[in-house]
C-alpha positions in Angstrom: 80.7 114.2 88.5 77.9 114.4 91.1 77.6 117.8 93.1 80.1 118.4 95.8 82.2 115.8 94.7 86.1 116.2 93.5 87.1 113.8 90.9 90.2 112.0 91.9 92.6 109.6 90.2 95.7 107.5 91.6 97.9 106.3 89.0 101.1 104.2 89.8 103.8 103.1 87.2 102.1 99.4 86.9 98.9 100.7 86.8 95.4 102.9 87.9 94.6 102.4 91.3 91.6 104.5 91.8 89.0 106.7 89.4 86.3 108.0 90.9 84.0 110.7 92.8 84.8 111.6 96.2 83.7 113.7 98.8 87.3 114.5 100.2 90.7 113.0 99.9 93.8 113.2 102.0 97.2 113.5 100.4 100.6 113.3 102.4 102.5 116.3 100.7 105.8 116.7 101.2 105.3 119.6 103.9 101.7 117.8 105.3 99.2 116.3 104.9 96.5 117.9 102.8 92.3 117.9 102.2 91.0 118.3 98.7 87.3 119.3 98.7 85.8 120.4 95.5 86.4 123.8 94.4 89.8 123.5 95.8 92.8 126.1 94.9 94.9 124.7 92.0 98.0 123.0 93.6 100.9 120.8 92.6 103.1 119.2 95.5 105.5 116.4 95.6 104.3 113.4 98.1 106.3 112.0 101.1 105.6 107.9 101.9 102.5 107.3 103.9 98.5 107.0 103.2 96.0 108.1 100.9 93.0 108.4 102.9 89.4 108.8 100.8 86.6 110.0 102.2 82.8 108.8 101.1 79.8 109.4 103.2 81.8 110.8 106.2 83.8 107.8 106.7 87.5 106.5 105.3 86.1 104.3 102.2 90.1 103.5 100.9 93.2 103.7 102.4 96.3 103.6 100.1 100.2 103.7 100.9 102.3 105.8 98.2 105.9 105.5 98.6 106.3 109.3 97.1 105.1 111.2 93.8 103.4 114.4 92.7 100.2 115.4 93.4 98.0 118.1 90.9 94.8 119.4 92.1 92.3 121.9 90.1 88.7 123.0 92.1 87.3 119.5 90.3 90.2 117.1 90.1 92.7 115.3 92.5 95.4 113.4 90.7 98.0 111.7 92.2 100.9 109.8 90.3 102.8 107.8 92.9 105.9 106.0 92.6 105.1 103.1 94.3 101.3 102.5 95.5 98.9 99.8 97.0 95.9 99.2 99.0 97.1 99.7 103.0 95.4 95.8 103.2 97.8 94.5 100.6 101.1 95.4 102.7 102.7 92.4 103.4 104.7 93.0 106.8 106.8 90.1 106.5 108.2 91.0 102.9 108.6 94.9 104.0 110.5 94.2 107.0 112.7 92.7 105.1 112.7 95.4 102.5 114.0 97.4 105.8 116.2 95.5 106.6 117.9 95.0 102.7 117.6 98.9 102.9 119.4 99.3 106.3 122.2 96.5 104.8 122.4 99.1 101.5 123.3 101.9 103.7 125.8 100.2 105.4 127.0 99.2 101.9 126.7 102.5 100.4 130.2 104.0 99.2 128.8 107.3 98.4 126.2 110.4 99.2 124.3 109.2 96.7 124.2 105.7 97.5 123.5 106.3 101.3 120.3 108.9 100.2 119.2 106.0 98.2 119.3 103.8 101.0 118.2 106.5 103.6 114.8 106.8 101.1 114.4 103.4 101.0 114.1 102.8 104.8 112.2 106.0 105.3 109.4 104.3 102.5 109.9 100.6 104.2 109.1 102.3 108.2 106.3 104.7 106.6 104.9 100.7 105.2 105.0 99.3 108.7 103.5 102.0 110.2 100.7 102.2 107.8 99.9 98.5 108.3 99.7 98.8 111.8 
């Protein structure tokens, strides 16, 4: 790892999205949005939807959407495992409006608590989508 760099890995159930040296990464926790520098405290926090955003030479390098997950930082590593991740250019806004709407139908559907927070989730991940592809 080169100096002043924090190691960081993205890992999604299909596969491993990102490995590599970074100057910074952003992470959307749960309660914010969070910078990991090297030499960063340890932390674990669970992920809401929105964007990974990595940082290389003082610009954005990657931008990544994770639908939710857990994030586990040490002061040399950054490793996310996401539910449900791909590259912000990958979103494809016709297929995740629909996604919103089949979610919005769900809740409508949805007989019980559980069914309606299923639903509720699943348009909260299909708006945070939109929004990230712009």
């Amino acid at each position: 790892m080169a100096e002043g760099k924090v190691a960081f890995e993205l890992v999604s159930p299909e596969r491993l999205l990102l490995s590599e040296d970074v100057d910074m990464v952003v992470v959307p926790g749960e309660e914010g949005d969070f910078g990991v520098l090297t030499r960063h405290a340890p932390l674990i926090s669970t992920l809401r939807p929105g964007v990974i955003q990595v940082h290389n030479g003082g610009t954005v390098t990657e931008r990544i959407f994770v639908a939710g997950g857990f994030a586990e930082v040490t002061p040399a590593r950054c490793t996310v495992l996401a539910e449900e991740a791909l590259p912000v250019g990958e979103i494809n806004r016709a297929a995740t409006e629909q996604r919103l709407a089949d979610a919005k139908d769900d809740l409508l559907d949805a007989k019980d608590a559980a069914g309606k927070a299923v639903a509720e989730r699943q348009i909260k991940v299909a708006e945070e989508m939109l929004k990230a592809a712009g």
